[in-house]
GUBA-458948 format. One line per 4 residues: their letters; for each residue x, y, z of C-alpha. Coordinates in nm, 3 decimals. Layout:
<nodes>
a) X:Y:Z | ...
</nodes>
This chain:
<nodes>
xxxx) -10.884:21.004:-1.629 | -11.061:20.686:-1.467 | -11.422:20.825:-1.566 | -11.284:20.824:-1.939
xxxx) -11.141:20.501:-1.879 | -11.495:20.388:-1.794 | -11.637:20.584:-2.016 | -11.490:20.341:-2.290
xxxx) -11.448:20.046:-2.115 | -11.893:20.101:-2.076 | -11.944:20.082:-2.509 | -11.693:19.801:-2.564
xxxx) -11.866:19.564:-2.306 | -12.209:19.403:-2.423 | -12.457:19.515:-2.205 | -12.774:19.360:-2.195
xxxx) -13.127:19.484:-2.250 | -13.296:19.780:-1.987 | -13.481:19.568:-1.753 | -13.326:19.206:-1.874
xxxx) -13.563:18.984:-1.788 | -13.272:18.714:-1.746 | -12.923:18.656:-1.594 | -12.678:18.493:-1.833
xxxx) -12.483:18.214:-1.627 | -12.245:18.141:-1.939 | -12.040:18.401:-2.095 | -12.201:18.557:-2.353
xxxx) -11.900:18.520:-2.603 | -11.777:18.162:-2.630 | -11.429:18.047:-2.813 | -11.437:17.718:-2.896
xxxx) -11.073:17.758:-3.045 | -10.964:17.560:-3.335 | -11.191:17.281:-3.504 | -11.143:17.051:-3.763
xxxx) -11.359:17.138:-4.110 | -11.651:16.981:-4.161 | -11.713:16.914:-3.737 | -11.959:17.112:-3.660
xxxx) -11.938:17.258:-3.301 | -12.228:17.309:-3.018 | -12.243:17.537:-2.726 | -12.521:17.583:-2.519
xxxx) -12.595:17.898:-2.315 | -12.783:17.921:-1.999 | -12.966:18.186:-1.839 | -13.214:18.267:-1.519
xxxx) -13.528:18.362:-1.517 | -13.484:18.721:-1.295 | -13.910:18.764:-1.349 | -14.172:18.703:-1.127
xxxx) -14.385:18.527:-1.389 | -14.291:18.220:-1.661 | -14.058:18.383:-1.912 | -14.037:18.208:-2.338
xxxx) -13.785:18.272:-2.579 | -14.003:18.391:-2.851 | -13.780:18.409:-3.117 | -13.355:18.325:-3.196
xxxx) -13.209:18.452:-3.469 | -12.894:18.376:-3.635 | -12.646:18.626:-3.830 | -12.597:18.401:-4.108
xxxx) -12.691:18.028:-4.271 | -12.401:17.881:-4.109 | -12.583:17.862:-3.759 | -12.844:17.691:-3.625
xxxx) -13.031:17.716:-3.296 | -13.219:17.506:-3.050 | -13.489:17.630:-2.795 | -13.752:17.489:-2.612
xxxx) -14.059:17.662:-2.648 | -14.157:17.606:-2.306 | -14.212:17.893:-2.013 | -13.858:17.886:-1.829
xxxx) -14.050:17.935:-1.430 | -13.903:18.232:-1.228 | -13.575:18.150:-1.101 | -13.524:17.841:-1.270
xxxx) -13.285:17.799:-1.578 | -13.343:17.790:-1.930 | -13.103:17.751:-2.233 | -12.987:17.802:-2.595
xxxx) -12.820:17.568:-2.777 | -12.641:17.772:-3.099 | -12.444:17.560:-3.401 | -12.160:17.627:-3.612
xxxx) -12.138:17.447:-3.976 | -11.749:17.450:-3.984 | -11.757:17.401:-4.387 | -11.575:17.776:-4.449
xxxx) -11.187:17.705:-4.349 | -11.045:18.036:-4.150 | -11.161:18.215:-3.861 | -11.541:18.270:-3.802
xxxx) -11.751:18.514:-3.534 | -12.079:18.455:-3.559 | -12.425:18.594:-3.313 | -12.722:18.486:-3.244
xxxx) -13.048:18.766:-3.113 | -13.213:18.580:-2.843 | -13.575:18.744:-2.805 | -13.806:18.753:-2.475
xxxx) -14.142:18.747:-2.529 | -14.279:19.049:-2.366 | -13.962:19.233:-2.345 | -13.816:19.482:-2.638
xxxx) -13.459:19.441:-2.740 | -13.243:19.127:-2.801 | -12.958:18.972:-2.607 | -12.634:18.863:-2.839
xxxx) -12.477:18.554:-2.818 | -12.121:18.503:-2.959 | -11.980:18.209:-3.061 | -11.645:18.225:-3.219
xxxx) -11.320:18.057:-3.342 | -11.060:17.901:-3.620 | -11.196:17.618:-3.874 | -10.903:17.413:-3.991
x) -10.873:17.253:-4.313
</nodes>
């Protein structure tokens, strides 16, 4: 029964990327809870470089127009930290759940960042 247990418990928690080239220091789903409309909200992520070598984002990508990002485009050096800055355009009144794909260069697959919560009017 516990190996089922696991089982599901394994698909319904994000995993990141075979050999993830970073360690995510902030949780990779955020709430910010409730907001007023028309505030947008910023969270930034942070992450370690786990490589032996300087590691870029090479590309972030947002699920919809109601996000932005914010990256430097500088080599994060091994072991130091790096981070993501992802905004929310609270213009739609309701509850949102948004992602952004945060790409390595030099490594395949993406790493999703969640950022979610209630607009009020």
């Amino acid at each position: 029964m516990l190996s089922i247990a696991t089982l599901l418990l394994s698909f319904l928690l994000p995993a990141p990327p075979p050999d993830a080239p970073v360690e995510w220091i902030s949780p990779l789903t955020v709430d910010v809870g409730d907001i007023l409309r028309g505030e947008d909200h910023t969270h930034t992520y942070y992450y370690v470089n786990l490589t032996d070598a300087p590691l870029t984002v090479d590309n972030v990508r947002p699920s919809c127009g109601c996000t932005a990002t914010d990256w430097l485009g500088t080599p994060v050096m091994p072991k130091d930290t790096g981070s993501i800055s992802v905004t929310y355009d609270a213009m739609n009144v309701g509850y949102f759940r948004k992602n952004v794909k945060v790409f390595f260069r030099g490594y395949p697959g993406a790493h999703k960042l969640w950022l979610e919560g209630f607009v009020e009017p």
